[in-house]
C-alpha positions as CSV (number, residue, x, y, z in Angstrom):
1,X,19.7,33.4,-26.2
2,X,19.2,33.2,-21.9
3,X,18.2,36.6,-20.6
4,X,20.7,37.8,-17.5
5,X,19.3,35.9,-14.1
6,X,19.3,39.6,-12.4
7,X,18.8,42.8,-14.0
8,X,22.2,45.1,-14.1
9,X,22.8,48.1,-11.4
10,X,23.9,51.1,-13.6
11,X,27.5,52.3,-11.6
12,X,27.4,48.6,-9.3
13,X,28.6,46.6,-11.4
14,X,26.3,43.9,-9.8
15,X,23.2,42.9,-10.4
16,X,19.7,42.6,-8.1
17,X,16.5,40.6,-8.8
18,X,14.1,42.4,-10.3
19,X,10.3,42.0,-8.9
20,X,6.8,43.1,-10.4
21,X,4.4,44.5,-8.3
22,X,0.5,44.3,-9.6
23,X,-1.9,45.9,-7.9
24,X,-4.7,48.9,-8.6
25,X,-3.8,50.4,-5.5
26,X,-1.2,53.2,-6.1
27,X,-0.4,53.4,-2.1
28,X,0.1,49.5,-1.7
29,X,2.3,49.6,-4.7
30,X,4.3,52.6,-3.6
31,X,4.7,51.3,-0.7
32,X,5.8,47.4,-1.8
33,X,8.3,49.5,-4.4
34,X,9.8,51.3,-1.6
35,X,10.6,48.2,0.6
36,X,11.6,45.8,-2.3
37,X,14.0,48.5,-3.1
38,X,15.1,49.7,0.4
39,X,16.0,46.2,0.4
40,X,18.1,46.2,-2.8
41,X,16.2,44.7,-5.8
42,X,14.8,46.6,-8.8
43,X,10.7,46.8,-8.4
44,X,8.7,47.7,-11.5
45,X,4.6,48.3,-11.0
46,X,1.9,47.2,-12.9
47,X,-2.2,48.1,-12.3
48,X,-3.6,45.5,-13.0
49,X,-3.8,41.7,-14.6
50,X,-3.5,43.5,-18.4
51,X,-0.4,45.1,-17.1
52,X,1.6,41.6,-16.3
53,X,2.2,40.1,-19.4
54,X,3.6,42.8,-21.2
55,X,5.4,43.6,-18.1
56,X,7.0,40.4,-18.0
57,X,7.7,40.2,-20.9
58,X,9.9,43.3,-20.9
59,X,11.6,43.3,-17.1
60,X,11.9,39.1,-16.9
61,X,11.1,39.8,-12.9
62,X,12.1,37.1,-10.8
63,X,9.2,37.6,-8.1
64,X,5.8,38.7,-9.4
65,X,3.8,40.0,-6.1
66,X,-0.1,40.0,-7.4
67,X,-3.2,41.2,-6.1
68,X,-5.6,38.7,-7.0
69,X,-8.4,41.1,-6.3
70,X,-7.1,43.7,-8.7
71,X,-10.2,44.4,-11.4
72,X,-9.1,42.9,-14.8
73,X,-7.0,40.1,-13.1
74,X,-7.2,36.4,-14.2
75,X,-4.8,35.3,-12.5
76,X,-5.2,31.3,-13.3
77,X,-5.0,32.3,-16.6
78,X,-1.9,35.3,-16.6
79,X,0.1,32.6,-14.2
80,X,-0.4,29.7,-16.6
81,X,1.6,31.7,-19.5
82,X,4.3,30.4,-20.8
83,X,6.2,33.4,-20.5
84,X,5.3,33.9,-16.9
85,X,6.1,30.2,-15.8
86,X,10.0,31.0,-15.2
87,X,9.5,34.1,-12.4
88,X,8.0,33.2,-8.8
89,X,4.4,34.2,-7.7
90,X,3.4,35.8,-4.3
91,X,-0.1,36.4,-4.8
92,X,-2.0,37.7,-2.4
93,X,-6.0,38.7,-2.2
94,X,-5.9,42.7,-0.7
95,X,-9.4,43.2,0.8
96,X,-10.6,46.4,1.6
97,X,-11.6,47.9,5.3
């Protein structure tokens, strides 16, 4: 069975790519969600690297944007996953002021 390349727009009829956003910072991810989806594409959030798989798994995101300095992230070891393999990785290391 192939899973739909983007994710359905209820009332569209047309479909947008669908990205995850990972990162332990609510305001960075509010504020990714916002633009990804001023920008017409479907953004799910996630907390932290325990949160990507399962994540994945359910959504199929075609963009994963990660924080690689998000506590409980392995990112080496979530990115190598088979089931993460198909979507595209921006990750990016968020450091503090």
């Amino acid at each position: 069975m192939s899973l739909p390349l983007y994710l359905p727009v209820a009332g569209l009829g047309c479909a947008v790519p669908r990205i995850l956003i990972v990162d332990n910072r609510e305001d960075i991810r509010l504020a990714l969600a916002i633009l990804m989806e001023d920008e017409g594409h479907a953004a799910f959030e996630g907390v932290d690297g325990r949160d990507v798989l399962p994540l994945v798994r359910k959504h199929h995101p075609d963009l994963i944007l990660l924080d690689l300095m998000t506590p409980d992230t392995d990112a080496p070891e979530a990115l190598s996953r088979p089931t993460v393999v198909g979507s595209d990785v921006l990750a990016y290391p968020a450091l503090a002021d």
